[in-house]
C-alpha positions in Angstrom: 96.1 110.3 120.0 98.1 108.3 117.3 95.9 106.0 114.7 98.2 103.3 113.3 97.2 101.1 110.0 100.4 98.8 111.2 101.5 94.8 110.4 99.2 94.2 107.5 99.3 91.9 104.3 97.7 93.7 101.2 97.7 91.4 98.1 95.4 91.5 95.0 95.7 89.1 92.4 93.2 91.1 89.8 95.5 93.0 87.5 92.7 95.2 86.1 92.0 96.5 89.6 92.5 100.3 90.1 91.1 101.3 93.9 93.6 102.6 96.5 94.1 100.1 99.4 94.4 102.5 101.7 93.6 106.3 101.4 93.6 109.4 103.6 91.3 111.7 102.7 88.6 112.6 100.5 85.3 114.6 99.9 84.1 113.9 102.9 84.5 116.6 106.2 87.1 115.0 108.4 89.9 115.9 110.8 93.0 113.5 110.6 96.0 114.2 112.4 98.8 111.9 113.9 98.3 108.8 111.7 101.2 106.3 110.9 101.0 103.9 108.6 103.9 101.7 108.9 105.3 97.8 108.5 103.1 97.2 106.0 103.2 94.4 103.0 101.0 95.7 99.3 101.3 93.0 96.4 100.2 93.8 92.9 97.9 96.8 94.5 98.1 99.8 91.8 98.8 103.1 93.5 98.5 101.7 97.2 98.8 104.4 98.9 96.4 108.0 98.5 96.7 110.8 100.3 94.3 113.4 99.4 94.4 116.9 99.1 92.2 118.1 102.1 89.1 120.0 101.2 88.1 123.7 103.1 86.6 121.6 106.0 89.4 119.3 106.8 92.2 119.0 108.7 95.3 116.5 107.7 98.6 116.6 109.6 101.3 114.7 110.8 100.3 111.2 108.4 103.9 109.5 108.3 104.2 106.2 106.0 107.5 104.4 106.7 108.5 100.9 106.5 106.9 99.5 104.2 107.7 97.0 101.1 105.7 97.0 98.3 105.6 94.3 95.5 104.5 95.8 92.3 104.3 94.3 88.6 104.8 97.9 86.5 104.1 96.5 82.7 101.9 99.2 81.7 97.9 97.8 80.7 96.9 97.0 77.5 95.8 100.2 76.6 98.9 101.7 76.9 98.2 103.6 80.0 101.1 103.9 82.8 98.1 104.0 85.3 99.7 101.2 88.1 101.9 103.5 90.0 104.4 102.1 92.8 102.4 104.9 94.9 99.8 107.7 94.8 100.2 110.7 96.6 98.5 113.8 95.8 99.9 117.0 97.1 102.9 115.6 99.0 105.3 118.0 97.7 102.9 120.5 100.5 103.9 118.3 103.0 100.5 116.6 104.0 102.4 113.5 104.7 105.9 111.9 105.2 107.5 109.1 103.3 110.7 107.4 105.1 112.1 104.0 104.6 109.8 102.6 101.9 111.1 99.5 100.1 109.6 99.3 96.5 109.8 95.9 94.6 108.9 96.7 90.8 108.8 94.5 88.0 109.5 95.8 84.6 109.3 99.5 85.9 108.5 102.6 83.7 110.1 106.0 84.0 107.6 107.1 85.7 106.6 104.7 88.8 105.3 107.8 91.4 101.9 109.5 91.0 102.3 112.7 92.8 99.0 115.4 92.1 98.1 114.3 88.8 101.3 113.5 87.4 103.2 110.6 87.0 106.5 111.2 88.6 110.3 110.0 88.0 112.0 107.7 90.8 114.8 110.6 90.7 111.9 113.4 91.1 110.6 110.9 94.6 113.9 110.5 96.1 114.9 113.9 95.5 111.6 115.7 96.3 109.7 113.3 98.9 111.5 110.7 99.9 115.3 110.4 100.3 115.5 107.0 102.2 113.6 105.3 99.8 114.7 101.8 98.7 114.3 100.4 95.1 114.7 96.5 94.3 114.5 94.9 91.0 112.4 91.9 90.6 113.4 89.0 88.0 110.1 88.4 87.4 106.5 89.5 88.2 105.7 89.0 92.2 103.8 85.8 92.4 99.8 86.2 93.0 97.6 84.7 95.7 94.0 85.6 95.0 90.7 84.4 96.3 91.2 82.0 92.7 93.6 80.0 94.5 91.9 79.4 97.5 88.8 78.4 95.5 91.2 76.2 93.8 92.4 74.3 96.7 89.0 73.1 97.8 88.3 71.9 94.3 85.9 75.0 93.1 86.7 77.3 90.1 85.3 80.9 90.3 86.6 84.5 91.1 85.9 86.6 94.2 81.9 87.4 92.8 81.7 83.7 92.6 83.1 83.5 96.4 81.1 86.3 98.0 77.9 85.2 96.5 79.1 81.5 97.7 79.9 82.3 101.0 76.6 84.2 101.4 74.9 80.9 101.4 77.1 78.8 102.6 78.3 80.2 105.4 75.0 81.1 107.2 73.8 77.8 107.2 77.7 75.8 107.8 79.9 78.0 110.3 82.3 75.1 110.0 82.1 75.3 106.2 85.2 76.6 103.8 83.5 79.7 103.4 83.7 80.6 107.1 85.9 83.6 107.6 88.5 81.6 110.1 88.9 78.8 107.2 90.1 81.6 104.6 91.9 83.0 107.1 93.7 79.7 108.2 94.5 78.8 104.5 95.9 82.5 104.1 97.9 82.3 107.0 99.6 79.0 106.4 100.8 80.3 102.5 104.0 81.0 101.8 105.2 84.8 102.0 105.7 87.0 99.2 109.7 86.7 100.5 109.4 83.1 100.5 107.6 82.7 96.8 110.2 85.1 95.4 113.6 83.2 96.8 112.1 80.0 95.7 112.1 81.0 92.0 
């Protein structure tokens, strides 16, 4: 049977943030064949994609990641560090997975966009080498963020996503109705604009 990770919006507003959205793979035992990950939408999300090297007692085979447009502000961190990569991919030159019609939106992109193994990899090296029908857009400016800040902000708190979760922990048991209810977030979520919207507004 196919698994499919399929029509989602991924955004993180927290620069500093370094976790894969989504990852195949691991240390863990696991068999993980016919997955497509496809029609997806990642803002600001450093190295979205992983796919892992499979250890002795895994199986990984047929993983395809097509269609999807990723948003990415490249200025490298303060420490000088090129570490937020359009995508991570370890061991994709073996052919554990398939890249095909990937849109990449980059913002003040460095040479070296692609993390494939441990190296940081040239868009030149990812066309030629991985994926051919890649397309790559330049952004005027850095895609626009949409964090758990804002939402805060628009029902008059201040606070980060600690100050939410620990928040909503209360709040929410005792007032379903409250804003911290998962269908409020979700209805304030649902009614921003997209990042395509934002971006042809500037």
């Amino acid at each position: 049977r196919q698994a499919t990770i399929a029509n989602n919006y991924f955004h993180i507003a927290s620069r500093g943030y370094n976790r894969d959205v989504i990852m195949v793979g691991g240390d863990r035992d696991l068999m993980v064949t016919n997955l497509l990950i496809d029609n997806n939408l990642v803002v600001n999300w450093p190295g979205a994609i992983s796919v892992r090297p499979p250890a002795a007692s895994q199986i990984m085979n047929n993983i395809t990641i097509s269609n999807n447009a990723y948003y990415q502000d490249l200025t490298p961190q303060p420490n000088g560090n090129l570490n937020n990569a359009l995508v991570g991919v370890f061991n994709s030159y073996e052919n554990l997975a398939s890249f095909k019609d990937n849109k990449y939106f980059h913002y003040n992109m460095h040479d070296r966009p692609f993390v494939v193994g441990t190296s940081l990899t040239t868009v030149d090296e990812w066309a030629e080498n991985v994926e051919p029908s890649a397309e790559f857009h330049t952004l005027s400016s850095p895609p626009p963020t949409l964090g758990i800040d804002a939402y805060l902000s628009s029902i008059e708190l201040n606070g980060d996503l600690q100050d939410f979760i620990r928040q909503a922990r209360q709040m929410s048991r005792t007032n379903p109705q409250s804003n911290f209810s998962a269908s409020s977030v979700i209805e304030w979520f649902t009614s921003q604009p997209t990042i395509e919207q934002m971006l042809s507004a500037e």
